[in-house]
N, C-alpha and C positions, 0 to 999 in steps of 0.2 A: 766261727763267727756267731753261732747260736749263745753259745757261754757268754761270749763278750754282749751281746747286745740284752742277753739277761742280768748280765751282773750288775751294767748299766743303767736297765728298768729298776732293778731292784734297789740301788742306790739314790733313783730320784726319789721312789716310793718311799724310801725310809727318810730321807730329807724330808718330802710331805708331811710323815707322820709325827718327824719330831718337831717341826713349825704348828703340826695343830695341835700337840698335847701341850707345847709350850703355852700357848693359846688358850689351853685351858686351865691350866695354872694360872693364868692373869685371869682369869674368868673367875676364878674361884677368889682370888686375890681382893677383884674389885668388890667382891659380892662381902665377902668378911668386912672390907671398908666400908662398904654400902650398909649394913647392919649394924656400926656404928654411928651412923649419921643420924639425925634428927626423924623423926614419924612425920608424918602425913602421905599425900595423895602423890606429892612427888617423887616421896622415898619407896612407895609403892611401884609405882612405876620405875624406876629403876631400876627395883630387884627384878621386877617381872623382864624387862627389856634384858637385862642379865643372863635369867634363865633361858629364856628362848633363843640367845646366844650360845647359852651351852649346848642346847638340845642340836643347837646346827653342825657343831663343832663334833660334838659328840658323835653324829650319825656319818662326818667325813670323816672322822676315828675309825668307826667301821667299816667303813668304804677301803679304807686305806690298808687298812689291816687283813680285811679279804683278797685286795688287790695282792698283795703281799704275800699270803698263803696260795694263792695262784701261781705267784712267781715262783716260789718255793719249792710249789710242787713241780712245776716243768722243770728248773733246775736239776730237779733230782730225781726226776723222772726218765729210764731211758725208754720208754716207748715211743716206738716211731707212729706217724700217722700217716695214714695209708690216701685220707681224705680228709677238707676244710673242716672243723670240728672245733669246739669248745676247747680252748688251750693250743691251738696249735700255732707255730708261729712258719706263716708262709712267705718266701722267697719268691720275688718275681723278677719279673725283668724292669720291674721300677723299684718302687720301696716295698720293705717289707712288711707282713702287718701280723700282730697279733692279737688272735683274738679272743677275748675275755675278759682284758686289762684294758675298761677306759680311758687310757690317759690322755688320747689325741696323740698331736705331731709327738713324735721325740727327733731332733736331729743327734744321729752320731757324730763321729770324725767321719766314718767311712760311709754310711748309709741312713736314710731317710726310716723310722719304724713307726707305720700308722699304729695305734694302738687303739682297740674298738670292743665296745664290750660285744655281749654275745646276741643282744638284741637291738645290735646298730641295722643298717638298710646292709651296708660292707658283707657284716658279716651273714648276714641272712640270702643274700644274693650269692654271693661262694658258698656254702653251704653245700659240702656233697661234692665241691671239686678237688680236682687229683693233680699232680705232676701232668704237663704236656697242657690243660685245659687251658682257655682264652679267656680270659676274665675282665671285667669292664672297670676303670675306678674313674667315676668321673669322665669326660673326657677320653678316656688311654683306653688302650685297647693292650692288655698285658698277658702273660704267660708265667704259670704256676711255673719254675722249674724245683722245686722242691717243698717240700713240709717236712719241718722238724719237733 
């Protein structure tokens, strides 16, 4: 289940990544248009609203791209985790959650996977738990049975 639910992450993440670079190819597109247009206060502004589009685009460029090198590396990682931890993805007796990769909900076919970076409340509260621990998410009252 580990494999599938990364292979999964990994494939919305590179969807993500190829909608924001597309993203900035029309950024870059509009901007070369925009420098053909006429001078003034207007065309100032436009390049600048441009840029500051890129710079957004840009920084979830790297967002996505880290998230991705995370995914990467658990894939191909076989260390087990002994306890809740940066990268680990835990199995409970509700949804699963990984943590490192903010993506929020993911639904599978088969399972729910929170995904939370490393300095969510989630992951800061497990922190340090093990298989067998009772853990709280919201509401539920759940139990670690594994980390992968």
């Amino acid at each position: 289940m580990r494999e599938i639910i990364l292979k999964h992450l990994m494939g919305h993440v590179d969807k993500d990544l190829e909608e924001a670079k597309a993203r900035m190819a029309s950024l870059k597109e509009s901007l070369g248009a925009e420098s053909k247009s006429s001078a003034g206060d207007k065309h100032e502004t436009g390049r600048a609203m441009i840029h500051l589009e890129q710079e957004r685009v840009q920084d979830t460029v790297g967002r996505l791209e880290h998230m991705r090198g995370v995914l990467v590396q658990r894939a191909t990682q076989g260390k087990a985790f002994q306890r809740v931890s940066p990268g680990a993805l835990v199995e409970t007796t509700g949804p699963w959650v990984l943590v490192g990769v903010p993506l929020g909900k993911v639904q599978l076919p088969d399972v729910l996977v929170l995904c939370v970076g490393v300095e969510a409340p989630l992951a800061q509260q497990w922190h340090g738990a093990q298989p067998g621990d009772q853990v709280v998410l919201g509401s539920q009252q759940l139990t670690i049975q594994a980390i992968h």
